[in-house]
Every structure is written in C-alpha cells, then in structure tokens.
N, C-alpha and C positions, 0 to 999 in steps of 0.2 A: 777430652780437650786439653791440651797443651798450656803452658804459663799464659803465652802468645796468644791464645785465643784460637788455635788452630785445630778441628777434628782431629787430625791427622796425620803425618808426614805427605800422604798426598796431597792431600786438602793444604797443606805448608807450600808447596812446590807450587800448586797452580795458581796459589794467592800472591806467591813472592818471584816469581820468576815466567819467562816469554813460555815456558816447556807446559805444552798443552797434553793433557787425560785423556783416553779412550779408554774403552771397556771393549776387552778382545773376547766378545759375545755379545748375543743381540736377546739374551736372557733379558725376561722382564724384570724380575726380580732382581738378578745381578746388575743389572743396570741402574737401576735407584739407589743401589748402594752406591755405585760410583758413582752417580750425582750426586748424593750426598755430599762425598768426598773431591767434587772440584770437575770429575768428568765431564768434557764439553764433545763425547762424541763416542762410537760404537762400531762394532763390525761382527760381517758373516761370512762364511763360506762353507760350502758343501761340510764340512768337518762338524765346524761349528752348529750351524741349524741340526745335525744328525744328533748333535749332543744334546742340544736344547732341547729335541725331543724326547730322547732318553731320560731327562730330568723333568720335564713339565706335558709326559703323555696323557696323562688324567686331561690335563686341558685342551690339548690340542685334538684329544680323541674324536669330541662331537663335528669339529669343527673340518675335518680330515673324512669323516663320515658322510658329515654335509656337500662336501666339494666332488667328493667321488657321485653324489644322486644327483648334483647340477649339472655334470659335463659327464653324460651317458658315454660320450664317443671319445672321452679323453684317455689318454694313454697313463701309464704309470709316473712317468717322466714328467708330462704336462702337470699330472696331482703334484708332484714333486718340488715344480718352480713354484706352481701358485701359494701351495705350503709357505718354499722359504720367499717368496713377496709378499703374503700377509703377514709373516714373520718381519721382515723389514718395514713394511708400513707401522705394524706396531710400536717398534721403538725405536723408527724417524719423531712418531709423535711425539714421545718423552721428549724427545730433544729438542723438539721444534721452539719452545721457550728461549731454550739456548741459542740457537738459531738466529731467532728470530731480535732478540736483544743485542746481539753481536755484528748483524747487518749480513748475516749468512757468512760471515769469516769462522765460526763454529756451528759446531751444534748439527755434525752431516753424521749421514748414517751409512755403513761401507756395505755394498751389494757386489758380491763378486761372479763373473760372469762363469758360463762352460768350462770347466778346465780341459774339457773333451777339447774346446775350439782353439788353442792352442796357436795351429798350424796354420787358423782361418780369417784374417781379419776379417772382412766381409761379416762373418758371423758374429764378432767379437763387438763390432761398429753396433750391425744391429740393435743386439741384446744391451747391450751399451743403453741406448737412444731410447732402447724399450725403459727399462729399470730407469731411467735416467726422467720420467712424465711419473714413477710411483708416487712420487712427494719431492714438496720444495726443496728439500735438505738431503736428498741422497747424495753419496758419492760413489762412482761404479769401479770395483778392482779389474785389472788388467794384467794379465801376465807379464814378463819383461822377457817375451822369445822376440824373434826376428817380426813372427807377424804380429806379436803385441806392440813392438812397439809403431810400426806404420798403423795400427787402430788407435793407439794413445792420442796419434796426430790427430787423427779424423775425427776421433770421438769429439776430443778438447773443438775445435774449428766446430763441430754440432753444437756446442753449448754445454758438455758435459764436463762437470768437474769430474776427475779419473782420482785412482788411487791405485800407480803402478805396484804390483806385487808380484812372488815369484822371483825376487830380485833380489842378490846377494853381493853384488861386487860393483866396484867405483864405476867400471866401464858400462855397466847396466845402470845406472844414477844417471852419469852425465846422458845416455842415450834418452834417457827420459825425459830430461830436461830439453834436448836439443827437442824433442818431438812437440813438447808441449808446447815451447816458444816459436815453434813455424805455427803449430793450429792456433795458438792464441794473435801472433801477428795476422795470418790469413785471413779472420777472422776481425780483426781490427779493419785490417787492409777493404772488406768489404762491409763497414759500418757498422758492424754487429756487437752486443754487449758484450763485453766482459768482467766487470763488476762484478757476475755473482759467481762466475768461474774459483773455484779453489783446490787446486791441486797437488797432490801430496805423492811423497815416491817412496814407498814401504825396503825397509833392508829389515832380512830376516835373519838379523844379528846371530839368536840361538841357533835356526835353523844351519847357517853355515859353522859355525861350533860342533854341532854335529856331525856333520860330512866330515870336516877336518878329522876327527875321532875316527870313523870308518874307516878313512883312507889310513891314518895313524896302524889301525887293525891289518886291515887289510895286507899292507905294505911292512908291515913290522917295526913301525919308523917308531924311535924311542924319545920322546920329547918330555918338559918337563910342563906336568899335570897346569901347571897355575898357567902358561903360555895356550893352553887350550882352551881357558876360559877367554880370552882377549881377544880373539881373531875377527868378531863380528864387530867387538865394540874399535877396534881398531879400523875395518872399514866405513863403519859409521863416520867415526869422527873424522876420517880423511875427503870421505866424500862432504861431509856439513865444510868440511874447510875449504873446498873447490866450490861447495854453493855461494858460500858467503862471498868470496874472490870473485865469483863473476855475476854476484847480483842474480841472481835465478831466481824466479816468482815462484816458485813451488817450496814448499816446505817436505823435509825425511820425515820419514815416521819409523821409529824401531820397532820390531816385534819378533815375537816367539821367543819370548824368558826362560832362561834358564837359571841365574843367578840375577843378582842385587846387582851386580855392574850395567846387566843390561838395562835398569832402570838409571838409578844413580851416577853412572856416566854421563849420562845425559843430561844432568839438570842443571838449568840454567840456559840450554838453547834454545831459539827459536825451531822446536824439533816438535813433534808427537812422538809421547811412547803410548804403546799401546798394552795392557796387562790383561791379564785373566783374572777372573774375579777370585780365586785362591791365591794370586801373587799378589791382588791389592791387600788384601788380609794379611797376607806376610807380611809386608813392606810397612802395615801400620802398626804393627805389632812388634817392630824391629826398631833396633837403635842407631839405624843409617844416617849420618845426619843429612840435612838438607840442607846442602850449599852447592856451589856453583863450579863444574867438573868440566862443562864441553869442550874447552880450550884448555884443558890439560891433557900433553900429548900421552901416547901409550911408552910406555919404558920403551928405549930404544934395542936393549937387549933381548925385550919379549918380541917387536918387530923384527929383526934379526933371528931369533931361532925358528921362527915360524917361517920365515921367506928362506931360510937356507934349507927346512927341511922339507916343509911342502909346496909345491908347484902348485898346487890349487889356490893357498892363500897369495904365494905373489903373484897371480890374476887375477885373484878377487882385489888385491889392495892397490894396483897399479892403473894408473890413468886409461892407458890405454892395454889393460891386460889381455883381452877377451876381443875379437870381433864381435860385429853384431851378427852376421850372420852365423854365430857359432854359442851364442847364447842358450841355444835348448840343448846344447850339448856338453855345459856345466856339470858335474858332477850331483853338486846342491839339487841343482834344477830341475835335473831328469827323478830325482830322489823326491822332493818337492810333487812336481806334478802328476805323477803315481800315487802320491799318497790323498792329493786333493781328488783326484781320479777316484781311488779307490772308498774315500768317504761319500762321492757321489754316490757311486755304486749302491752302499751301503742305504743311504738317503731311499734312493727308489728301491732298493727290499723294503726298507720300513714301510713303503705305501703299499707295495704286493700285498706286504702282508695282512692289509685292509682290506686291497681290491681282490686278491685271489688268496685268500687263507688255505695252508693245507686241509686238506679232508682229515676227521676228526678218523674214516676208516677209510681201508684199502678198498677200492675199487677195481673187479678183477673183471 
C-alpha cells in the first residue's frame, strides 16, 4: 500500500480516474487478485479457457469427467462449449457484487462466440442470445468482419450487451458504433429496455503492433524500433477521440499488452483496459506513474513514419481507411482469427483427450 492509501498503481487508476480494470482471463484465481486491485470486470476466449485449463486441470478434471457421463450423445465440441460456459458462469459470479453495486454499468463477464462463425451472423446472433441467458452480467464478444458487424446490430436490438472484438482499426470502431446505435435505436423505437445494455468495442492495440512488425519482416521495411511500439496506442487514442466528438454510448476497451503504453496511455479515459494477470503484477510492481495520458496526442513524428512506411497502419489509423466489407481481409485480422481458430481447436483436443484417450497399446 502506497502513502495514498492505494494497493497498487491499478488499485490508484480505478480509484482516481473514469479508466475501468478487466482481468484478460476468467481464471479464478487471477481473478480475485484483480479484484483486489480495482477490477470491475473479466474475459474469455477459446485461447484463454484452453489456458486456464492448462493451469487449473487438477480442478476442472472431475468436473469435465462428469459432463462427458451426463451428455452420452454429446460431441467433443458440445464438452468444449459447456466447459468454457461453466467457466464463465463461474467468474460472472465473482463479479456479480460488482455488477450488481454499479446498476449493471460494471461488473460483466466477456463470452466470446465461434471464431469458426466468422462468415455467419445468423450463428453468431444465435450463440450471442444463448451466452447472453448464462447470467445477469455477461457481455458476448463478436468479431468486427462484415458479418460481425450486421450480428452486433442484432445481437445489441436482442437485448445483448456485445463486446466487439477482433478489431484493430478506427474504420472497425466507428462500424461498431454505427451498428450498436441502429440496434439500440430499433430497440428503443419498439419500447424495449435499454438500461441494462452496455457495450464496449475491444482494439487489439498489441495485437496490431504485431502485424505491424511482420509486415516490417516481411517487406524489409526499416523503421525505428520505439515507432513500433505506438501504432495500436496511436489508433486507440484516435478512435476514443472520434468517440467522445460524436457522443457514442459505447465505451473501447484496449487489449493484448505488450508494453506499459498499452496500459498507461490510457489512463485517465473513460476506456477499459484489459490485462493479463502477469501484466497486472508488472504494472504493480513498476514505477509508471498514474496520471492522466488519454488526450495526450501520439508524437506526430512517430505518426508520420508509421503512415509513410506502412500501408496497413494508415488504414488501421484513418477514419475511413478499410471498407467494411473488406474487414476479414486485414492483415491483423486474418492473423487474429487463425489464431483464436487454432486455440479452439486446441480447446476440443483437450476434451478428446478425455473422451477418446490414445490406447495405452497398439491395436493391430
């Protein structure tokens, strides 16, 4: 604890300023620690739950054992979702304090749909609408493709708070907002709540930092190292400044850390960052100070060498860089969805290897 009275440097930020905590895991464990520390909120996805199984198998063993002898006719897949949904019921409940103290403005718990369904709103609605009855405080992630975002609209008009994800650039923020604000109108338009509606639109600050770097590889482009760490936090802050200009009910959310900017920049906005529980341990443990960054612009020279040498940042940074209909074919994106793809995958071995374990011998 601090002079201040403060746990933490997070535990500082969410007490002194509008910049709301997530815990980027739905670990039990890691989770109380970021409550501790001020967290008002949590998430998953195929990745993630594959991880937290990896860490907490001793407990989830009986429980995974149990599910496969209830649902005789159930597929590997089917073990797979109900897995990560009691995985999210459980640390919705954590939260539900939070939640429930806040008037539902906190305290949601992030379920993120198929990355398979991509291409499908119709499927993406569904599963939506399903995840969307687990518990009072969920919020469901949704890709930002072309058919994520016509499901954003429809999910949001269902009554479901969304948490667009998958999304790297200004022109994928504004699409999300425009979708949110026809289902939330349409929705108004025919009498229905919206109160407990809260929705948030994820930029994958590191995630595009990376690509950037690939493409750098790739292409042979020579740029200067510290200009590479900026690029995500540079379209954050550009899209929060088109938020706040045009009054949008949704709040960003940053995510995927790879340095202290990507936290630290942020503080002081009406924003969510979202960290991993070894970044929150950093971050406390560090002498960053906690003051107030969001409306401090990005050097205009690190803007400038990034927009004159990659063609991917001046579409991710530009209002209108990107169509929509050409959003699954971002570089980030297609990078992105492969990899949530491929941790699904990953996800249903884990259960195979309950339901059908190799043979201990060869069978000839």
């Amino acid at each position: 604890m601090d002079s201040d009275g403060y746990k933490s440097p997070l535990h500082k930020m969410t007490c002194t300023s509008l910049t709301e905590l997530w815990n980027d895991s739905c670990s039990i464990e890691e989770l109380k620690y970021a409550i501790e520390n001020g967290a008002a909120g949590a998430t998953a996805n195929p990745v993630i739950v594959g991880e937290v199984l990896n860490k907490e198998m001793s407990l989830w063993t009986p429980r995974i054992r149990a599910l496969i002898e209830e649902n005789p006719f159930a597929t590997e897949d089917d073990i797979a979702w109900k897995v990560t949904e009691e995985m999210t019921i459980r640390s919705a409940k954590l939260l539900e304090p939070v939640f429930e103290g806040s008037n539902g403005k906190k305290g949601r718990l992030s379920i993120q749909t198929n990355p398979k369904y991509y291409r499908n709103p119709q499927l993406m609605i569904d599963q939506a609408i399903h995840f969307n009855s687990l518990a009072p405080n969920i919020i469901v992630k949704l890709p930002v493709t072309e058919a994520g975002v016509k499901a954003i609209e429809e999910a949001t008009y269902n009554g479901v708070s969304i948490n667009a994800t998958v999304c790297f650039t200004v022109s994928q923020c504004l699409a999300v907002a425009g979708a949110v604000e026809r289902g939330l109108t349409r929705r108004e338009n025919d009498r229905k709540d919206i109160s407990s509606i809260g929705p948030v639109c994820t930029v994958m600050v590191g995630r595009l930092d990376d690509w950037l770097k690939v493409v750098a590889g790739r292409k042979g482009i020579l740029a200067k190292p510290a200009c590479l760490e900026w690029g995500g936090v540079a379209v954050m802050k550009r899209a929060y400044q088109i938020f706040k200009e045009r009054e949008y009910k949704k709040r960003l959310l940053s995510a995927a850390t790879r340095n202290h900017m990507h936290w630290s920049e942020f503080i002081g906005g009406d924003v969510v960052v979202t960290i991993t529980h070894e970044w929150q341990r950093r971050f406390n443990s560090s002498d960053v100070a906690v003051i107030h960054r969001i409306d401090r612009p990005v050097e205009k020279k690190i803007i400038s060498e990034l927009s004159e040498k990659f063609d991917d940042f001046r579409r991710a940074y530009h209002e209108n860089g990107i169509p929509v209909a050409e959003f699954a074919d971002f570089g980030a994106t297609r990078r992105t969805l492969r990899q949530f793809m491929e941790g699904y995958e990953k996800l249903v071995g884990q259960i195979r290897d309950f339901m059908l374990p190799e043979p201990e011998d060869s069978i000839i």
